[in-house]
MARTI-570481 format. One record per atom (N, C-alpha, C): residue in one letter; chain; x, y, z. Coordinates in nm, 2 decimals, always signed. Atoms other than C-alpha are relative to their C-alpha. Example, Ala and Ser with C-alpha at 12.3 -4.5 7.8 and 13.67 -1.06 7.14 Angstrom:
2
PT   senu   torke       c1       c2       c3
PT      a       A    +0.09    -0.12    +0.00
PT      a       A    +1.23    -0.45    +0.78
PT      a       A    +0.09    +0.12    +0.00
PT      s       A    -0.09    -0.11    +0.00
PT      s       A    +1.37    -0.11    +0.71
PT      s       A    -0.08    +0.11    +0.08
//
This chain:
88
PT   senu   torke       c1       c2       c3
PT      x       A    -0.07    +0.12    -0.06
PT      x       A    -1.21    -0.80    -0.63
PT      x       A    -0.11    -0.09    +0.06
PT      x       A    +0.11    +0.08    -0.07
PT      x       A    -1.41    -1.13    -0.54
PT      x       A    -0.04    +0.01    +0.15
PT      x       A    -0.04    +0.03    -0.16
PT      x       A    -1.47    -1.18    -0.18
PT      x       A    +0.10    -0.14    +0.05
PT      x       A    -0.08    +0.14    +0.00
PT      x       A    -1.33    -1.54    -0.19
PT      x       A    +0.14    +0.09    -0.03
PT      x       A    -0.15    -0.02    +0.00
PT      x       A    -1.01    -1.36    -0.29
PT      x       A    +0.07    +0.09    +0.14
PT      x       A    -0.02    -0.07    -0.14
PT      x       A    -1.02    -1.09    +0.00
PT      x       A    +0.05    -0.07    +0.09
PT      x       A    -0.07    +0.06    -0.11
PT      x       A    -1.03    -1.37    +0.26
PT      x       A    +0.07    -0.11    -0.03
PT      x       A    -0.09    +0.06    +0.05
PT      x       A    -0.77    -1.55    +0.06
PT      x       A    +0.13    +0.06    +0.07
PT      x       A    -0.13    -0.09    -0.02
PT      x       A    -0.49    -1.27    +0.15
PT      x       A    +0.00    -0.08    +0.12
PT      x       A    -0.11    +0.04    -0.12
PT      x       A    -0.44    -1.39    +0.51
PT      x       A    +0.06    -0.09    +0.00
PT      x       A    -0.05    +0.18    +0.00
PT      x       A    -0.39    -1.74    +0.42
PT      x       A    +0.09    +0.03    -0.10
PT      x       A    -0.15    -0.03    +0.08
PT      x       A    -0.13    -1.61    +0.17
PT      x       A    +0.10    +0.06    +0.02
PT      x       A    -0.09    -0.07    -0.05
PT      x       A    +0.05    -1.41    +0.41
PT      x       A    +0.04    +0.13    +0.00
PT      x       A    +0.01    -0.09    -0.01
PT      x       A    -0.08    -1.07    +0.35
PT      x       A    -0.05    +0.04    +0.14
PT      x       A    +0.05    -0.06    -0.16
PT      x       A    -0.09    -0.88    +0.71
PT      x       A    -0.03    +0.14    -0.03
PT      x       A    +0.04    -0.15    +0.00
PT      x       A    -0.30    -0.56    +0.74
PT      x       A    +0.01    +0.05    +0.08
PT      x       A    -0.12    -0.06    -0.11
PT      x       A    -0.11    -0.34    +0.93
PT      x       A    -0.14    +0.12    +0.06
PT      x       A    +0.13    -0.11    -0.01
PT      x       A    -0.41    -0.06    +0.91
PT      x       A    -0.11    +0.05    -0.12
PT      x       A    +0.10    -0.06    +0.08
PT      x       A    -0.71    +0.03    +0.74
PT      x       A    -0.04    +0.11    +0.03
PT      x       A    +0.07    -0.10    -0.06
PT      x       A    -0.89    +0.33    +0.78
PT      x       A    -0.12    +0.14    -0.12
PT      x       A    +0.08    -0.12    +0.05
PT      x       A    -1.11    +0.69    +0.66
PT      x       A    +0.14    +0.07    -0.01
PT      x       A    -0.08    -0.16    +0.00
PT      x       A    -0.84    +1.00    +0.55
PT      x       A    -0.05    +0.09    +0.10
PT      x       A    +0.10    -0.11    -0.04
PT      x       A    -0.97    +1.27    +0.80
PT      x       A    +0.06    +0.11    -0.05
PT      x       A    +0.00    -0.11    +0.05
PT      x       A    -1.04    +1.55    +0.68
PT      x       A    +0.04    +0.14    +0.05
PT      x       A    -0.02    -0.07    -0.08
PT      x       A    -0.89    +1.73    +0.91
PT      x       A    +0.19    +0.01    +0.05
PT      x       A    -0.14    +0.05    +0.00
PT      x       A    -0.52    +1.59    +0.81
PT      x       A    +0.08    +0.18    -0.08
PT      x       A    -0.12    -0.08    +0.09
PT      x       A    -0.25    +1.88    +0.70
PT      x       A    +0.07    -0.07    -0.12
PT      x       A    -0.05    +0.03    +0.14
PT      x       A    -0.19    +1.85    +0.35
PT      x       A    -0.05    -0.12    -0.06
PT      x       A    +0.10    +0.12    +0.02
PT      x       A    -0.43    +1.57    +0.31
PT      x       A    -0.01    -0.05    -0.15
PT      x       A    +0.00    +0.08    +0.13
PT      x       A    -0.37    +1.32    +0.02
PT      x       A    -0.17    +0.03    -0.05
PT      x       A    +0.12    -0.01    +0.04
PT      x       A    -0.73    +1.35    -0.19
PT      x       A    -0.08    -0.13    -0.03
PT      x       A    +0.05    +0.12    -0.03
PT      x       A    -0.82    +1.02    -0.08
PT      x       A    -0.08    -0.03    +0.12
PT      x       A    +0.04    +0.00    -0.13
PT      x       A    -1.09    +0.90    +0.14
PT      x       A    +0.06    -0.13    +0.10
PT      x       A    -0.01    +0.14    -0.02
PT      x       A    -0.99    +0.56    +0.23
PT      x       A    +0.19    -0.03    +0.00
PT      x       A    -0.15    +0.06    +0.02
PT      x       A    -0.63    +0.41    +0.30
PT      x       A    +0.04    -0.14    +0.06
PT      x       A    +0.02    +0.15    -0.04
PT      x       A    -0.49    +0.05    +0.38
PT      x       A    +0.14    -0.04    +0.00
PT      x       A    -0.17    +0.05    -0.03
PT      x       A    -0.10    -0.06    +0.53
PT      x       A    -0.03    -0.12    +0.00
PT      x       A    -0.05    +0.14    -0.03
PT      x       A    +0.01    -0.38    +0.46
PT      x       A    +0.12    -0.07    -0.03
PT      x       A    -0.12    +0.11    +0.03
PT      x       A    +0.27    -0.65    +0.44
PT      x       A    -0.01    -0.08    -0.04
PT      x       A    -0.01    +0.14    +0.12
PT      x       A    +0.31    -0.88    +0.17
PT      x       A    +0.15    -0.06    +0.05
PT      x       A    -0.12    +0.03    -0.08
PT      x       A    +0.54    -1.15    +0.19
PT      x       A    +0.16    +0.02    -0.13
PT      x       A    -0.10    -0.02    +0.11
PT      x       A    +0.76    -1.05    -0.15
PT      x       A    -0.04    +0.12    -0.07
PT      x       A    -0.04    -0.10    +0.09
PT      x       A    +0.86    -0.77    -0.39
PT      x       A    -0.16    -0.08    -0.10
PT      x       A    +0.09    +0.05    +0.12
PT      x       A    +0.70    -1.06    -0.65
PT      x       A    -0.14    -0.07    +0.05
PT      x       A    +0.13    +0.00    -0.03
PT      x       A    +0.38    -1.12    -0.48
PT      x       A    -0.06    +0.14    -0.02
PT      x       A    -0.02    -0.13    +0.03
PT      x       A    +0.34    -0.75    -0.45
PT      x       A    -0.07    +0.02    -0.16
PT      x       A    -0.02    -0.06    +0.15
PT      x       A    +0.37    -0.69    -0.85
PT      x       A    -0.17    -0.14    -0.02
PT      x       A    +0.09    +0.08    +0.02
PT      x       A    +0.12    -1.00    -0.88
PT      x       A    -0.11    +0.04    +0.05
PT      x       A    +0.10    -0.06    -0.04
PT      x       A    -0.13    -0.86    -0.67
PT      x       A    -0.04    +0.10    -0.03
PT      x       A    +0.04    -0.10    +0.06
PT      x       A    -0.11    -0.53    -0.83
PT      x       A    -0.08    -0.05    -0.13
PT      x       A    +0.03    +0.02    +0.12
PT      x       A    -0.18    -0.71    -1.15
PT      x       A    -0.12    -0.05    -0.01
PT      x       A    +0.11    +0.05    -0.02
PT      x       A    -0.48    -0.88    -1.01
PT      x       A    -0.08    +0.08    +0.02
PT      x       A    +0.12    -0.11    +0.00
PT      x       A    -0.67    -0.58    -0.91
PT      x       A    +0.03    +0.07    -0.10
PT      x       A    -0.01    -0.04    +0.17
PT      x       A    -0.57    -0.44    -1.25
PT      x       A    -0.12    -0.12    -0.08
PT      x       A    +0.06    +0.13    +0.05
PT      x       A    -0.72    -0.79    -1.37
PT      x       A    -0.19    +0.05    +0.03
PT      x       A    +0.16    -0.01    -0.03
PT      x       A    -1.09    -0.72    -1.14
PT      x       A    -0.05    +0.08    -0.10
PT      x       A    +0.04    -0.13    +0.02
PT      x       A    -1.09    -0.39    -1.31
PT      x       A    -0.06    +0.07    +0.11
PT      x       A    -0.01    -0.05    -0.15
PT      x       A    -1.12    -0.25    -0.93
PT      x       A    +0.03    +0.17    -0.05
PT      x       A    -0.02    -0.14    +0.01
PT      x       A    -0.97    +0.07    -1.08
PT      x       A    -0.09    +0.07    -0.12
PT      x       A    +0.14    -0.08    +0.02
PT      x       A    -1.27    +0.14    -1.33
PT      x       A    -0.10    +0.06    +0.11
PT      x       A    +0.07    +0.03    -0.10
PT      x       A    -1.45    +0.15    -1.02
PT      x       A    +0.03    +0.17    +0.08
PT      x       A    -0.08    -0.03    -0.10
PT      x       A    -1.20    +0.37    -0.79
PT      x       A    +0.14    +0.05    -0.05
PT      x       A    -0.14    -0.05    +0.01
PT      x       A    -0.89    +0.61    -0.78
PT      x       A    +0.08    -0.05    +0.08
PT      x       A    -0.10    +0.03    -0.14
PT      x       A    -0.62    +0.47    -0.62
PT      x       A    +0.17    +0.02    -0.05
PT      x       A    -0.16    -0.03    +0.01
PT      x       A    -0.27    +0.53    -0.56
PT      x       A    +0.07    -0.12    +0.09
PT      x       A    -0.11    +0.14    -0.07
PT      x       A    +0.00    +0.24    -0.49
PT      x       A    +0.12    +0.07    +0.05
PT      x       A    -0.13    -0.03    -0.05
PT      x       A    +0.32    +0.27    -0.27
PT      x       A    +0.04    -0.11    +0.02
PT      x       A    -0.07    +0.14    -0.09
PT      x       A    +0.56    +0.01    -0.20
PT      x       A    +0.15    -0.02    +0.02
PT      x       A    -0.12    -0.01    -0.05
PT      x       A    +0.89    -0.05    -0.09
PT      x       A    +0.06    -0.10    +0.10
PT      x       A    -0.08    +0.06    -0.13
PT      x       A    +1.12    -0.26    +0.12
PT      x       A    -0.01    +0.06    +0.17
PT      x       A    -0.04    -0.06    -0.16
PT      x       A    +1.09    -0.20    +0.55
PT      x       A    +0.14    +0.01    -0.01
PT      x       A    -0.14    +0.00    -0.01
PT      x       A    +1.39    -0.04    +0.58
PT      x       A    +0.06    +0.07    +0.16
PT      x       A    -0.02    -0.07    -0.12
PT      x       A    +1.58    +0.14    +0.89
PT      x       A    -0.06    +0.11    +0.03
PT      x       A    +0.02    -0.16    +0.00
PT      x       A    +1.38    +0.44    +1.04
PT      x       A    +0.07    +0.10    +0.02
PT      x       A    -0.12    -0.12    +0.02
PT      x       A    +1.68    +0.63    +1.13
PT      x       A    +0.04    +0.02    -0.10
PT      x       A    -0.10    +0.02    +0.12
PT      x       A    +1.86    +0.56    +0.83
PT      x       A    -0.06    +0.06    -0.11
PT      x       A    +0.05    -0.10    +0.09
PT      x       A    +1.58    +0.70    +0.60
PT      x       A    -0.06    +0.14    +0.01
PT      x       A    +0.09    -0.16    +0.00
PT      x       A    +1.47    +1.00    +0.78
PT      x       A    +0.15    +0.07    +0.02
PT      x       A    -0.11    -0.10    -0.02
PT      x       A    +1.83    +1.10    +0.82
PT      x       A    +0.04    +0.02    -0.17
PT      x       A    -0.01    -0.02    +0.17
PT      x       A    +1.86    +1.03    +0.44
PT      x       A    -0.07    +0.12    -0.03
PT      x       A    +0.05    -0.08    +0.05
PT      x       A    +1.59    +1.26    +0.38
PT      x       A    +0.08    +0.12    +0.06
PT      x       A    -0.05    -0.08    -0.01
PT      x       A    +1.74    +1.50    +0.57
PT      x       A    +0.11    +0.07    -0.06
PT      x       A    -0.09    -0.03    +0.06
PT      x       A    +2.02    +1.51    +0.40
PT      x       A    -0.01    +0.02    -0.12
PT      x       A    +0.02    -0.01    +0.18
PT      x       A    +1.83    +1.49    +0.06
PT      x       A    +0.04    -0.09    -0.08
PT      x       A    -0.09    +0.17    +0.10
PT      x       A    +1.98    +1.14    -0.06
PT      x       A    -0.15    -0.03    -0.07
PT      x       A    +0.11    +0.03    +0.06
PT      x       A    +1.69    +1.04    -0.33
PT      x       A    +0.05    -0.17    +0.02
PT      x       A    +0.01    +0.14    -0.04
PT      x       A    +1.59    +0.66    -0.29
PT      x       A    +0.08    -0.01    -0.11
PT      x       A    -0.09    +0.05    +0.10
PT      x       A    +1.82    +0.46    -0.50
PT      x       A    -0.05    -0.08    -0.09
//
């Protein structure tokens, strides 16, 4: 990924919620060293910015794993899990 595009994201309304190291010292520890929360401002920005670090070739580079999802209620989905309801 360029640098000019990095410090592009804020001015497009990506907020980094957290960056950080994995420690190695986490229970059940994803096999990742590196991790990074953020907030885009759409579903279709989202998909577009996946497609751009697909584009750098960033993932010749680097293993990464994507998550994404709508903020939703935190009661609402940890009672879901509890209950076993799979996302819809």
């Amino acid at each position: 990924m360029r640098v000019e595009a990095v410090h592009g994201l804020k001015s497009a309304g990506v907020d980094v919620i957290a960056y950080g190291k994995n420690s190695h010292e986490t229970d059940r520890r994803a096999p990742y060293d590196f991790f990074c929360v953020y907030r885009v401002p759409s579903a279709e920005f989202q998909r577009e910015f996946e497609r751009q670090i697909t584009t750098s070739g960033w993932y010749n580079y680097f293993e990464q794993m994507n998550i994404s999802g709508p903020v939703e209620d935190f009661a609402a989905v940890l009672l879901g899990n509890a209950k076993m309801v799979r996302p819809g």
